[in-house]
C-alpha positions in Angstrom: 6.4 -24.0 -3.9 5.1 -22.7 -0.8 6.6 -18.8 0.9 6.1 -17.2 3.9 5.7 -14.0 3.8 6.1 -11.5 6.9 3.0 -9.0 7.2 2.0 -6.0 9.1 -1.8 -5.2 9.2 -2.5 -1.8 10.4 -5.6 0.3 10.8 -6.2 3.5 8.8 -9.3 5.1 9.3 -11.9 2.8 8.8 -9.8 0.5 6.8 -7.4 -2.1 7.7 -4.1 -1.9 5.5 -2.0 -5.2 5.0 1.4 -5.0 3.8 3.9 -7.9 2.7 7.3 -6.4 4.3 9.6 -8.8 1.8 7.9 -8.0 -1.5 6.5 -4.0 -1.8 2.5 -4.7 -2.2 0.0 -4.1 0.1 -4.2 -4.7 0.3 -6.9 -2.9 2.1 -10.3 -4.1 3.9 -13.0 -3.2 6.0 -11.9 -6.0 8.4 -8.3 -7.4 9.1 -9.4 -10.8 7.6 -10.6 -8.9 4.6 -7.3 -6.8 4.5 -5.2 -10.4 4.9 -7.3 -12.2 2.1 -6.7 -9.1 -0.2 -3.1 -9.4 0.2 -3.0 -13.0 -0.4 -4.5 -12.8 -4.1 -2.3 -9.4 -4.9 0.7 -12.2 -4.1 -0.5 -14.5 -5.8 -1.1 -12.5 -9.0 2.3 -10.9 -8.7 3.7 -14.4 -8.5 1.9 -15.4 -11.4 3.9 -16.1 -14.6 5.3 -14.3 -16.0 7.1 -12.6 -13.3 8.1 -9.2 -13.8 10.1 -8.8 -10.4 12.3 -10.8 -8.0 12.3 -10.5 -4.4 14.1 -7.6 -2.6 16.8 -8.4 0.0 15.8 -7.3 3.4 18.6 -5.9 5.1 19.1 -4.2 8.2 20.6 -1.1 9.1 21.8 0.7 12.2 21.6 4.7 13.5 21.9 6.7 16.5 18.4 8.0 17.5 17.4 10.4 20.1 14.5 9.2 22.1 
C-alpha cells in the first residue's frame, strides 16, 4: 500500500533536517535530497513488520496570539 506523507525540510546549520509531520521521525543531510532520501528509508524501516506503533491523529487546535 502506498502513503503520503506530509514533510517539512528545514535548514540547520549546515544540515538539512526532514521531518514526516503525521508520524514523529525525522532525517538529516548535507543536501535537501540527501535529507528527503534519509527520511524515506527511516519510513520505511518504521513501517517494516513488525510495527511497533500506529499513526498519530493530527488534529488542529485554536488560540489567541498576540502578534
Amino acid at each position: 500500500m502506498r502513503k503520503t506523507f506530509t514533510t517539512i525540510v528545514r535548514q540547520e546549520d549546515k544540515w538539512f533536517v526532514a521531518q514526516c509531520l503525521e508520524v514523529n521521525i525525522a532525517s538529516q543531510g548535507k543536501t535537501e535530497k540527501k535529507a528527503l532520501e534519509s527520511l524515506r528509508e527511516a519510513l520505511a524501516l518504521h513501517f517494516t513488520p513488525p510495527v511497533a506503533t500506529v499513526l498519530p491523529q493530527v488534529q488542529k487546535i485554536e488560540l489567541e496570539v498576540a502578534m
